[in-house]
DRENPAZA-648395 format. One line per 2 residues: their letters; for each residue y, z, x of C-alpha. Coordinates in Angstrom, 2 decimals, decimal comma, m for minus. Each point is the difference from the previous one (the first is absolute). Example, Ala and Ser with C-alpha at 12.3 -4.5 7.8 and 13.67 -1.06 7.14 Angstrom:
! residues 2
AS) m4,50/7,80/12,30  3,44/m0,66/1,37
END
This chain:
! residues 655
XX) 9,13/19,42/27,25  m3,57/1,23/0,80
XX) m2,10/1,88/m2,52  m2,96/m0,46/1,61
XX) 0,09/3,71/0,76  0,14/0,86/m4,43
XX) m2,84/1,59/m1,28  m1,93/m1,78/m2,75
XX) m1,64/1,09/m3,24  m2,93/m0,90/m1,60
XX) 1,01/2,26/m2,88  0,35/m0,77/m3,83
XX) 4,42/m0,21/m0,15  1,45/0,74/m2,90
XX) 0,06/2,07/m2,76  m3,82/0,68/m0,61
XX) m0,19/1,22/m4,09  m2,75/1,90/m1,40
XX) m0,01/2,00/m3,37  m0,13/3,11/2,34
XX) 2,07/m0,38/2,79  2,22/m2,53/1,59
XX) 0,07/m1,23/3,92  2,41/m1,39/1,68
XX) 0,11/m1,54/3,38  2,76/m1,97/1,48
XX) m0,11/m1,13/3,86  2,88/0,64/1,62
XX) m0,30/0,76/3,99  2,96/0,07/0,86
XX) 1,18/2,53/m2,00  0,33/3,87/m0,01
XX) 0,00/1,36/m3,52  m0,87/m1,65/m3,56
XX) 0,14/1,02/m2,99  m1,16/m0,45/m3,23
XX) 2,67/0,05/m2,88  m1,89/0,30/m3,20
XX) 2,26/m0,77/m3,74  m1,37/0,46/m3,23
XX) 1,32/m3,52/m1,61  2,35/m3,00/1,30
XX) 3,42/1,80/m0,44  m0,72/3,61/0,82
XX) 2,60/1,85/1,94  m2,35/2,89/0,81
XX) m3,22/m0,84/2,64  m2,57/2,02/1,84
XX) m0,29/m0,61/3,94  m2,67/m0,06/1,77
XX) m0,73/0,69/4,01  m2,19/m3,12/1,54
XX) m2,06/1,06/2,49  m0,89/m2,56/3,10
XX) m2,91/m1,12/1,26  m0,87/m1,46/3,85
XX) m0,56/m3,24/m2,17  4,01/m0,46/m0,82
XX) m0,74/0,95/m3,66  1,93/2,52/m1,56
XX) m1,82/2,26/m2,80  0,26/1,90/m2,96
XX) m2,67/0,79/m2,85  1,44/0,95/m3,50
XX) m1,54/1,20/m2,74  m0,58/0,05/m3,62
XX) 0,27/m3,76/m1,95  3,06/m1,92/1,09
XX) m0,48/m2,45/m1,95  3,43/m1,78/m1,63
XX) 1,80/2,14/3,00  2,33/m1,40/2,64
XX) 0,62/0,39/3,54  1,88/m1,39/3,14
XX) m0,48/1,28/3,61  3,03/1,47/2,09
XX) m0,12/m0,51/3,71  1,32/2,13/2,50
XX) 2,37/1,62/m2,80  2,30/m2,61/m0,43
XX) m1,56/m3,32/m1,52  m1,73/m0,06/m2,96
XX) m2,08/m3,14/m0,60  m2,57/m1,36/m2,25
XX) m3,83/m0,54/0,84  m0,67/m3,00/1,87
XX) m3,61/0,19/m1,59  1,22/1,26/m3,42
XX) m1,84/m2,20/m2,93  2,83/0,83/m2,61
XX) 3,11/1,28/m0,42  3,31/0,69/m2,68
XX) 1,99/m2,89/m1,17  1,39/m1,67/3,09
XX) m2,05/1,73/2,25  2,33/2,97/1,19
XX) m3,08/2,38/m0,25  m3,85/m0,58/0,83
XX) m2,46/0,99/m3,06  m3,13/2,17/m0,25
XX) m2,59/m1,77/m2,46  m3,49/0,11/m0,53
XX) m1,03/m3,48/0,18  m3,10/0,14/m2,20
XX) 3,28/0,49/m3,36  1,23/m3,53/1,06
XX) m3,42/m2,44/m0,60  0,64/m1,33/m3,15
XX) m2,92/0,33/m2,30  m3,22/m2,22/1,27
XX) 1,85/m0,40/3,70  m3,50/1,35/1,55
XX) m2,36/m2,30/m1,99  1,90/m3,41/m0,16
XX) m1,96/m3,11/1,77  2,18/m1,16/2,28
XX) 0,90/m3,94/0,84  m2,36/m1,17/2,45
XX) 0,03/m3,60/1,71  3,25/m2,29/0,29
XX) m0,20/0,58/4,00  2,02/m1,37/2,41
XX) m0,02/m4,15/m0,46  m1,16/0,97/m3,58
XX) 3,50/2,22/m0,53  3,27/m1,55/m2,24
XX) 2,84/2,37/0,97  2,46/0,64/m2,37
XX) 3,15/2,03/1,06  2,04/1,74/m2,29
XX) 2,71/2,86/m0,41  m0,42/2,20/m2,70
XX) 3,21/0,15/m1,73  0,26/m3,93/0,74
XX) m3,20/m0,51/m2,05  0,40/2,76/m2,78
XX) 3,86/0,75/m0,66  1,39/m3,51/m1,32
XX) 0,88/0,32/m3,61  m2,58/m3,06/m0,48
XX) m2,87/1,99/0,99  m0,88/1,23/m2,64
XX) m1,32/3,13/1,88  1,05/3,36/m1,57
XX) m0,04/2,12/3,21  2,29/m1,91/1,63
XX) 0,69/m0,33/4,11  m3,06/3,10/0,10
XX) m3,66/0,01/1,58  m1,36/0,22/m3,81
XX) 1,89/m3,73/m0,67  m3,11/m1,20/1,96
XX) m2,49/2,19/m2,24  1,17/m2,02/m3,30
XX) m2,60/m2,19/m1,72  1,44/m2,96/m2,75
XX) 3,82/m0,13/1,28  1,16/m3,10/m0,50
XX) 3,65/m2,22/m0,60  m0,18/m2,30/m3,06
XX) m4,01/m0,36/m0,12  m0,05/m0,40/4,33
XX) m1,69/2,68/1,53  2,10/2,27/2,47
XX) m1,06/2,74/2,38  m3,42/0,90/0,84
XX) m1,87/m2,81/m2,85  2,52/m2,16/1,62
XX) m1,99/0,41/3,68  m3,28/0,12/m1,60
XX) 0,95/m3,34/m1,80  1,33/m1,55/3,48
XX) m3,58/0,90/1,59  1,53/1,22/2,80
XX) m2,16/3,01/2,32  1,92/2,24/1,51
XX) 3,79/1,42/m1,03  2,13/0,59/2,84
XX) 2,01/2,95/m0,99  3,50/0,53/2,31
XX) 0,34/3,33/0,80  m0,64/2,55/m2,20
XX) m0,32/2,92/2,48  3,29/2,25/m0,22
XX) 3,38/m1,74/1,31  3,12/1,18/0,19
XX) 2,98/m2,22/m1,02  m0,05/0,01/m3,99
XX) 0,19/3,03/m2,16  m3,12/1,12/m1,18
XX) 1,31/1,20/m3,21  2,73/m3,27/m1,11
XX) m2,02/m2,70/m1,93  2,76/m2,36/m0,23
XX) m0,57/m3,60/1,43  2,51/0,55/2,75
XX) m1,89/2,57/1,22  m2,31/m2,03/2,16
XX) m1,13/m0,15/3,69  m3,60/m2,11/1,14
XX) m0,93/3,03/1,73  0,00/m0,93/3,79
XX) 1,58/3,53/0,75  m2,99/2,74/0,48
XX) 0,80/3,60/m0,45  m3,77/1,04/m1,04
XX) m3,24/m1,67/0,50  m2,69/1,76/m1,55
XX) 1,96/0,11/m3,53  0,66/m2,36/m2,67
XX) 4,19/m1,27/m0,61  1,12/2,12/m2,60
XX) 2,15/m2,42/m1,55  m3,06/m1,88/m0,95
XX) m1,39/3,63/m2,36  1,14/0,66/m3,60
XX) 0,88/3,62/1,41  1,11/0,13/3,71
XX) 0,28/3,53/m0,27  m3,73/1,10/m0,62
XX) m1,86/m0,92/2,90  m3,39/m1,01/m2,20
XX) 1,76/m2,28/m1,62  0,95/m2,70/3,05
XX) m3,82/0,55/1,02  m1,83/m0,26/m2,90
XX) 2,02/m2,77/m1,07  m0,78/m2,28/3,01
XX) m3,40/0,68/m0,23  m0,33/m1,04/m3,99
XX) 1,96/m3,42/1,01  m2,78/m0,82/2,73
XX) m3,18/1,23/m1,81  1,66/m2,15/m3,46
XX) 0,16/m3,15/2,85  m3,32/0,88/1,57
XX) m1,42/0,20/m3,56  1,51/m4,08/m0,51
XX) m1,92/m0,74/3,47  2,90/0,12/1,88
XX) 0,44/1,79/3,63  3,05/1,76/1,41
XX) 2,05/m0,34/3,11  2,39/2,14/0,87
XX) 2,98/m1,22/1,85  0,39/2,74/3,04
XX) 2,90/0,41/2,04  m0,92/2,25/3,16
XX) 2,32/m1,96/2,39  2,93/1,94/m0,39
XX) 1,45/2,99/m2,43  3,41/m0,22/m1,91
XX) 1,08/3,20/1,73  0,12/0,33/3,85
XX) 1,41/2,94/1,97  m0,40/2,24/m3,57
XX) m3,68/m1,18/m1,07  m2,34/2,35/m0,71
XX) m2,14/m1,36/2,77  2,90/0,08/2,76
XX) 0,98/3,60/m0,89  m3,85/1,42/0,51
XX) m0,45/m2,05/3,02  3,30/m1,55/1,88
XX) m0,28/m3,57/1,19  m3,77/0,20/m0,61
XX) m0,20/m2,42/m3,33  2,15/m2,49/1,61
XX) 0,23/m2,47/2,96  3,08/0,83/1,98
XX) 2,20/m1,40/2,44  0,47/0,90/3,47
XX) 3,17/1,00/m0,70  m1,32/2,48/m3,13
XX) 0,85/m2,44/m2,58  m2,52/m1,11/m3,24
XX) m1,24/m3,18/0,47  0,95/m1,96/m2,61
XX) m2,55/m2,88/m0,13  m0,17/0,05/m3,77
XX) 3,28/m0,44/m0,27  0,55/3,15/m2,10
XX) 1,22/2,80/2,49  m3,32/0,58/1,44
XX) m3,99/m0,32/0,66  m2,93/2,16/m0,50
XX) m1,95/m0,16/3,14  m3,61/m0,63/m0,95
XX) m1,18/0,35/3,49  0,38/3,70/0,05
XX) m2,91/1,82/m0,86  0,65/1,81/m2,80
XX) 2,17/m2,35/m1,63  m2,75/m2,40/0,42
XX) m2,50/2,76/m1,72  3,22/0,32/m3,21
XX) m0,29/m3,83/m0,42  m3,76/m0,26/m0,07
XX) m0,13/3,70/m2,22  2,66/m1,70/m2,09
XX) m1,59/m2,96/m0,84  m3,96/1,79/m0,57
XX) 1,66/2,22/m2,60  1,59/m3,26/m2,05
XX) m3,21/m1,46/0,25  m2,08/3,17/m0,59
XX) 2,48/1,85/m2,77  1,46/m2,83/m1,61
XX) m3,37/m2,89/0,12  2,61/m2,14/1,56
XX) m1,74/m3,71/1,32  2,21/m1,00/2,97
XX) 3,32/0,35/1,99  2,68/m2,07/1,18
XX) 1,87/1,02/2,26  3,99/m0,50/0,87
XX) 1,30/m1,31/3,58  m3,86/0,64/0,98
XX) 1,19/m1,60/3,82  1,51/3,55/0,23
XX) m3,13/1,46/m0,26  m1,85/0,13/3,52
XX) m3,34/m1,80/m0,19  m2,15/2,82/0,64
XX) 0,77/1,82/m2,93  m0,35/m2,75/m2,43
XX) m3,54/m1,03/1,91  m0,71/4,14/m1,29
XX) 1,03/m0,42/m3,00  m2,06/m2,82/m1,10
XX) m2,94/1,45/1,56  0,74/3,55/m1,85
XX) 0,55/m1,70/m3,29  m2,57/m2,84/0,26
XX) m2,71/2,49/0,48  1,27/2,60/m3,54
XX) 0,31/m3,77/m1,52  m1,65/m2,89/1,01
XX) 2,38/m2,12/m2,34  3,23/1,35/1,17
XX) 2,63/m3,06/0,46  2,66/0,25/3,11
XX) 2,46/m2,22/0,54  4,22/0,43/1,08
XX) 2,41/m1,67/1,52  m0,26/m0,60/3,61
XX) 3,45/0,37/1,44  3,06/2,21/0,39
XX) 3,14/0,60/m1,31  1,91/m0,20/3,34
XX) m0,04/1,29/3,14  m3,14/2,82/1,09
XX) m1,35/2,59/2,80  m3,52/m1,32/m0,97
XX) m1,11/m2,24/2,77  m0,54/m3,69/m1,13
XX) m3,79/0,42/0,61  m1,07/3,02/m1,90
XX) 2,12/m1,44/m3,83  m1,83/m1,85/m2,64
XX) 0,96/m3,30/0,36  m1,47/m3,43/m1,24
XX) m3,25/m0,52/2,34  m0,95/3,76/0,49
XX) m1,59/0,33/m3,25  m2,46/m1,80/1,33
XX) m3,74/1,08/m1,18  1,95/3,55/m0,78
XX) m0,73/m0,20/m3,64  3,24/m0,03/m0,88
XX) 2,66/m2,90/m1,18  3,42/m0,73/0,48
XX) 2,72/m2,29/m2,06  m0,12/m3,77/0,86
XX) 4,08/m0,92/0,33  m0,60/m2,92/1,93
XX) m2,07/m1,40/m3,07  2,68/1,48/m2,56
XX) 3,20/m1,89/1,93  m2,37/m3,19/0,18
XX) m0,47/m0,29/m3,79  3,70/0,59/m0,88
XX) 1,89/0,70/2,83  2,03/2,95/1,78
XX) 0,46/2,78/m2,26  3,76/0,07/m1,01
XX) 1,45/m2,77/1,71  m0,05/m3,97/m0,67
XX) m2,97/m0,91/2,10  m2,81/m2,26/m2,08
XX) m3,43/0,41/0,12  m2,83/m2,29/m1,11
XX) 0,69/0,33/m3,55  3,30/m2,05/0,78
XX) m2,45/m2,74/1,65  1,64/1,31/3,56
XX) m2,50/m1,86/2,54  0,63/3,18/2,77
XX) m1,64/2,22/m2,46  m3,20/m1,75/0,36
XX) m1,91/1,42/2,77  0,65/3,32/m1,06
XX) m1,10/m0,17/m3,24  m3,29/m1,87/1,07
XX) m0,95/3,57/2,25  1,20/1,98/m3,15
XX) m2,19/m1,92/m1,97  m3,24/0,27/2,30
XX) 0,92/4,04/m0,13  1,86/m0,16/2,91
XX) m3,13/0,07/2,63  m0,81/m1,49/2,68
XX) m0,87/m4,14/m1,56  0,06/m1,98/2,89
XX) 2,67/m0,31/3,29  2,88/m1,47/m2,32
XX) m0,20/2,92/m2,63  m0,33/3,72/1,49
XX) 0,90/2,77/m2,13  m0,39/3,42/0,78
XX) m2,71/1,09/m2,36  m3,56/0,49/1,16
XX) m1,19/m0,73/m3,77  2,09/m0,78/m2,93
XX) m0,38/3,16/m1,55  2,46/1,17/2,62
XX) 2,87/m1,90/m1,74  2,16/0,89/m2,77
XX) 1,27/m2,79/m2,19  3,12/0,00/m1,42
XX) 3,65/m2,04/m0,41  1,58/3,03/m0,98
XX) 0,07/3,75/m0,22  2,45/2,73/m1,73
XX) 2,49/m0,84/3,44  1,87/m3,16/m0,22
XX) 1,22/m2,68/m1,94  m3,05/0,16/m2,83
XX) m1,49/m3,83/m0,15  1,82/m1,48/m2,67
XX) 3,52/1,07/1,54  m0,68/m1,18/3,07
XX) m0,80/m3,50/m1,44  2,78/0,12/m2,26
XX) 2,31/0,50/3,51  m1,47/m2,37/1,28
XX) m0,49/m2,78/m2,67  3,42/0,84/m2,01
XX) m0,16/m3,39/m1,76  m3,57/0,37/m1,07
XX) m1,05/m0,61/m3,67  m2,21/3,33/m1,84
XX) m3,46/m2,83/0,30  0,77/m0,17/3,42
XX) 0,10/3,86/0,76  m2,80/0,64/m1,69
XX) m2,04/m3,08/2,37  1,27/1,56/3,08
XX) m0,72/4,13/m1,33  m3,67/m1,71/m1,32
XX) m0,49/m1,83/3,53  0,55/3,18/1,85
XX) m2,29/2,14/m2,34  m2,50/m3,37/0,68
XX) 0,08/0,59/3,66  m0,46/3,62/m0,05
XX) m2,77/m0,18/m1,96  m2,12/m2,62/1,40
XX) 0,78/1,22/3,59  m2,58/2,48/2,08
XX) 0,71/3,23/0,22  1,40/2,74/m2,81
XX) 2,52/m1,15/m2,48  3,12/2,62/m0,93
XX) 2,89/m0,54/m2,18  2,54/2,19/m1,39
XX) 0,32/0,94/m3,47  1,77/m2,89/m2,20
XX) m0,59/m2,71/2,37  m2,90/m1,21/m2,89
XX) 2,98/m0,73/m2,35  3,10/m0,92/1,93
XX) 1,60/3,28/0,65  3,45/m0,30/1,75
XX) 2,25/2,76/1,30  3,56/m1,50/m0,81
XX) m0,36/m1,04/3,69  0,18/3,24/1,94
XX) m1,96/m0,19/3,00  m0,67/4,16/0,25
XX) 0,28/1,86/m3,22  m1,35/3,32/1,45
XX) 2,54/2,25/m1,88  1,40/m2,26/m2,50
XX) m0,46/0,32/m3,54  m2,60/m0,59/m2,69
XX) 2,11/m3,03/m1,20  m0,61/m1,92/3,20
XX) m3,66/1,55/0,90  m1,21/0,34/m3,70
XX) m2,72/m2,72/m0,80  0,73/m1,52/m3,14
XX) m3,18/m1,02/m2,22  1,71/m2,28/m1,98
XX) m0,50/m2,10/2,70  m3,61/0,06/m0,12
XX) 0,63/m1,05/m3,47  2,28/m3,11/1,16
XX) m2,25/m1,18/3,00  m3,13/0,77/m1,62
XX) m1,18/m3,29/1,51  0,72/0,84/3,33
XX) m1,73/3,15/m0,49  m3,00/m1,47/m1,20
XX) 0,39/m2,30/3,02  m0,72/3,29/1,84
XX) m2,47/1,77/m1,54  m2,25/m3,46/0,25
XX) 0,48/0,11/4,16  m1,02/3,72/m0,30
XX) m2,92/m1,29/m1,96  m0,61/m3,12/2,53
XX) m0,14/2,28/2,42  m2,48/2,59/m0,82
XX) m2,06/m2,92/m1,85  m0,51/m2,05/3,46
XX) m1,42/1,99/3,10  1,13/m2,74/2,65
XX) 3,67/1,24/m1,10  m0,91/3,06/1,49
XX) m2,07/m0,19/3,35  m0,49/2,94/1,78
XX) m0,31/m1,02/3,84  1,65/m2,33/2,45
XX) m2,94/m1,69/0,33  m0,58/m0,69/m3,33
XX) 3,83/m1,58/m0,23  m0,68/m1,69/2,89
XX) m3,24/m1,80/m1,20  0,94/m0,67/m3,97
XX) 3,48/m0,66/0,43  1,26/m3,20/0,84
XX) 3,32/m1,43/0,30  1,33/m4,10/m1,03
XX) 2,16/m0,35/2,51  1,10/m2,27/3,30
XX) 0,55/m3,66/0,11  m2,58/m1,47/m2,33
XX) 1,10/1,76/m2,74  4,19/m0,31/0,43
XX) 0,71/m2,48/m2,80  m2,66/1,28/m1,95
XX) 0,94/3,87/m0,47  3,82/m0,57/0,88
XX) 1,43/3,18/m0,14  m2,71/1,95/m1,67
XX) m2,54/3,06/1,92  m3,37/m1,49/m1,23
XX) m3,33/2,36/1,31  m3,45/0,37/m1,31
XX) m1,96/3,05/m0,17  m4,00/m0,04/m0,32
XX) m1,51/2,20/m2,39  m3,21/2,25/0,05
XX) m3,24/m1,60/m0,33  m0,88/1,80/m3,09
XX) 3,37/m1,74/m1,56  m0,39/m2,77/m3,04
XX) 2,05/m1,97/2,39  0,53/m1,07/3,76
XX) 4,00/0,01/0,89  3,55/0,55/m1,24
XX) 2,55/m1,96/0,46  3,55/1,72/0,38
XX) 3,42/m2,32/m0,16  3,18/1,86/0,10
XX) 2,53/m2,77/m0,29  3,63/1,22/0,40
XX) 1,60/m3,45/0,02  2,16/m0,57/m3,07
XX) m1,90/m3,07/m0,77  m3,46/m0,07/m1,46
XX) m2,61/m0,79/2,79  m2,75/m2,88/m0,81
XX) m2,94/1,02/1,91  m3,21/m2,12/0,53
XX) m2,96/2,43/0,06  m2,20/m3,12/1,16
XX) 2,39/m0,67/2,87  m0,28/3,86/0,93
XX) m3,95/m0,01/m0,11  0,44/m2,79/2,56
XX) 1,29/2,35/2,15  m0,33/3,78/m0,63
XX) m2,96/2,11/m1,21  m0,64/3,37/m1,17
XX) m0,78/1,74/3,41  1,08/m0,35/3,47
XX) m4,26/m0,70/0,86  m0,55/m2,75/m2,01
XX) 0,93/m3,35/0,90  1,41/m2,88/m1,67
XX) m2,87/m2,10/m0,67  m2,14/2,86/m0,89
XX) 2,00/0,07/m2,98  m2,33/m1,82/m3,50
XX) 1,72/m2,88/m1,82  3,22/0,77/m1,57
XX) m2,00/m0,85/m3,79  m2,12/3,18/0,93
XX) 2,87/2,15/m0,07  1,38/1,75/m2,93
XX) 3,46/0,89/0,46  1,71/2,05/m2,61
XX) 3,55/1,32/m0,02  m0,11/3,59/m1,37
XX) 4,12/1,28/0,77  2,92/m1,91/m0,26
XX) 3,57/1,16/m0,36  m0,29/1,00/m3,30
XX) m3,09/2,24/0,96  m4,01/0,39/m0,55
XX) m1,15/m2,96/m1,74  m2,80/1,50/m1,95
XX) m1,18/m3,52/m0,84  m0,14/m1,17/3,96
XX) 1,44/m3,60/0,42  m2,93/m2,51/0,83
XX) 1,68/m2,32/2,71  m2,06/m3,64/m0,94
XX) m0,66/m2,70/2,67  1,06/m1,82/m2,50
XX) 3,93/1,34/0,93  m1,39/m0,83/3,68
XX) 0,21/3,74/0,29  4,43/m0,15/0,14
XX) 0,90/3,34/m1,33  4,21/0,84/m0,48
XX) 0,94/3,07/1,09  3,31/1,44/m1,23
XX) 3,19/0,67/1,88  0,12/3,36/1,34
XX) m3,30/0,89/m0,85  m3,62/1,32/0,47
XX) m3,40/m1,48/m0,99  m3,25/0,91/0,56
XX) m3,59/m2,36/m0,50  m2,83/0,85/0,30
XX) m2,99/m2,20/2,07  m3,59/0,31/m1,05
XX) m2,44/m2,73/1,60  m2,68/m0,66/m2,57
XX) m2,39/m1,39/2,39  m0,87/3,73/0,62
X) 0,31/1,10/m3,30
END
């Protein structure tokens, strides 16, 4: 269908509050006759209509006044639907009318005058994703609002003396939370708290307005607002950013959304034969390459940022979204934000209208300032997602070319490892998100017979990899201490019992989480874990590899990274062994042979003597008194089966 011939608007949409007098404007070109039904509260029988006048622009009209404040409305089009606001920014409990509010009554107190996180950019960024009735509404948690935005505003919750909730991801160090969507869905009942009631939230009804479920009172329209906005400015306050998980690919309703019954077939990509397109797999897909569904996506995402301080966006089935738009909004948000992180998935969920070349795929990212999820690093650390593939973390040799380009960020390294990253920062890092078997299932699938030691090697070896690779790390909530799901591969609209996370476990695998927090800590500690440009990778990152070094590494991915001049040292050493068998390494054999950047040469190298070689992470963690590795032990060092460790070079003849 062609809309080329649809007027657009440069107009405000929406309804526009002020004490005085209230605005609304609602494009709809297509149209005759809209009106404006106006109710006094949520249930109200009785309502006030009001004639919309059009405009040459598409936009229909009509200026109330006196304060509307608390007041609700829906628009009726052509006398026969009546639909909510597609720009509405809150509504009733499960959204069945839009809301009037006066936005300056939902900033909690101090929201203006709050410093705001600054830093953790890009390579600097540890993602952590979480759902919020996942991360609040176990009985463990210790959290008294339970499964709602002010679960995240809690300080001192804790589970037998281990902190839970937000002193839990202050304690973990990590620098941005990851929130799934919080922006109003439709498939759970805004007003049932009961654990069954549960749904991840993949199912848009309205954008601009927080999930009601989520608010103490659903009903009251401040409440869902100002609630969201005390749970980021409490995180912002413990220095860490927001993301919002954004899901403008497709909407839960299709021939009866709001947005198809203002504007038919406009929204969405259709068939020839007048069908939705159904690339996301969900009945339908918002077509991003119109116009002025482009201008809602980029409007909706400036007021998150704008009204609610939010940090970044990720964004669902982004290879739905045509690359144009997504090129505007990263130049629209970039320029309100300098610091605003980008990243989403960069492929379908089936079949689409978009033509291959205008979707967001791996490769046209490229020098877009954007990033997209890394799943050929994720199945090369542990495999396909729900199935019985291995990965490197089972020692499977296939595995081992693609996790040497995840490791150097995924760029371009040399002609045996191209990726599809310009720069590493382009690359998100992860082994698993909310979709999927979670890690520890899918080794459990595929390692049945495996002792608890050995699941936590393999869980710590993939954490290991992730952290120590190029690029941004991400990792869903619970991975840091061996959350399972009861094996269900897709608990979208299970219950609490299978999607709850349990802090006891924290408690029981404290170990492994401190095994976590100390690569979190690696990380930020050591610079050359986090180079910003290909051609830094390419010039301080060096991999042991090819014939020479066979019976010396074995199985293990062995690499060194150079550090910055103004370090206390030269080079690390990084040896992720997954063999099951401890690996004796010679340092002096790999001096012989390797150095610490691709431009030096062998024999530029000093004498092995003038070479201080410490090992500062091993499999049980940070070793805050570093191992000295003697030429007196002719520099063998054992590293453990199915494990990491890290040294750390320092030649003292420049010291």
């Amino acid at each position: 269908m062609n809309f080329k011939n649809y007027p657009e608007t440069l107009k405000t949409l929406g309804a526009i509050y002020s004490k005085t007098e209230t605005v609304f404007n609602v494009w709809a070109p297509t149209q005759n006759h809209l009106k404006i039904a106006l109710y006094e509260n949520p249930r109200a029988l009785y309502r006030d209509i009001y004639d919309m006048e059009q405009d040459t622009d598409g936009v229909f009209s009509v200026r109330i006044k006196g304060d509307l404040h608390g007041k609700f409305y829906t628009i009726i089009v052509d006398n026969q639907s009546e639909v909510t606001d597609p720009y509405a920014i809150s509504a009733n409990a499960n959204g069945i009318r839009s809301a009037i509010i006066d936005l300056d009554r939902t900033n909690p107190e101090g929201w203006d005058k709050y410093q705001r996180p600054s830093g953790n950019n890009n390579c600097d960024a540890v993602i952590y994703e979480l759902h919020i009735k996942d991360f609040t509404g176990h009985t463990s948690s210790g959290i008294e609002n339970k499964g709602k935005f002010l679960g995240l505003s809690e300080n001192g919750t804790s589970y037998k003396g281990y902190s839970t909730g937000l002193d839990h991801l202050v304690d973990l160090g990590i620098t941005h939370v990851h929130l799934m969507p919080v922006y109003d869905y439709l498939t759970v009942d805004e007003k049932d708290n009961s654990d069954e009631n549960y749904n991840w939230g993949y199912d848009p009804e309205h954008y601009n307005l927080p999930e009601g479920c989520y608010s103490t009172d659903p009903d009251n329209p401040i409440s869902r607002v100002k609630e969201l906005k005390e749970a980021v400015m409490t995180m912002h306050k413990a220095g860490i950013k927001v993301v919002l998980d954004v899901v403008y690919n497709h909407t839960y309703r299709s021939q009866y959304a709001n947005f198809n019954v203002l504007v038919p077939n406009y929204y969405y990509r259709m068939t020839p034969d007048g069908y939705f397109s159904n690339g996301s797999g969900c009945g339908n897909e918002f077509a991003s390459e119109n116009p002025m569904a482009r201008r809602f996506i980029v409007d909706s995402l400036q007021y998150w940022m704008n009204e609610y301080h939010i940090d970044g966006f990720r964004f669902d089935l982004m290879g739905l979204m045509d690359i144009e738009t997504a090129t505007q909004i990263e130049k629209t948000l970039r320029k309100e934000n300098p610091e605003i992180l980008i990243y989403g998935e960069p492929w379908t969920g089936g079949l689409s209208t978009l033509p291959e070349n205008k979707r967001v795929y791996k490769g046209s990212q490229g020098n877009k300032g954007f990033a997209v999820f890394n799943d050929d690093f994720r199945n090369a650390i542990k495999g396909d997602n729900d199935g019985f593939e291995l990965g490197f973390i089972h020692a499977n040799k296939d595995s081992v070319h693609s996790l040497a380009i995840g490791i150097t960020g995924s760029i371009p390294y040399d002609d045996a490892h191209i990726g599809f990253a310009t720069n590493p920062c382009e690359s998100i890092n992860y082994f698993n998100s909310h979709d999927n078997l979670i890690l520890l299932d899918k080794i459990k699938k595929v390692s049945p017979d495996a002792n608890e030691e050995t699941l936590m090697r393999l869980n710590k070896l993939a954490f290991s990899i992730l952290f120590t690779a190029q690029g941004i790390p991400f990792f869903h909530a619970g991975n840091e201490f061996l959350r399972d799901k009861q094996g269900h591969h897709n608990t979208y609209n299970t219950s609490l019992a299978i999607n709850g996370i349990n802090w006891e476990n924290k408690k029981k695998y404290y170990g492994f989480y401190s095994y976590v927090k100390d690569l979190i800590q690696l990380r930020k500690d050591f610079s050359c874990l986090r180079l910003k440009s290909a051609k830094e990778v390419r010039s301080k990152l060096f991999f042991v590899r090819d014939a020479p070094f066979d019976d010396l590494i074995k199985d293990a991915v062995v690499y060194t990274i150079g550090q910055d001049a103004s370090a206390d040292f030269d080079c690390m050493l990084v040896v992720h062994n997954p063999s099951h068998e401890p690996l004796i390494l010679s340092i002096h054999e790999l001096l012989t042979h390797m150095c610490c950047t691709k431009e030096d040469h062998p024999a530029d190298l000093p004498k092995l003597k003038s070479i201080k070689i410490e090992r500062i992470f091993d499999e049980n963690g940070r070793l805050h008194d570093p191992e000295i590795i003697t030429p007196e032990t002719y520099h063998l060092v054992k590293v453990g089966p199915i494990s990491t460790n890290v040294f750390k070079f320092t030649n003292l003849e420049n010291r």
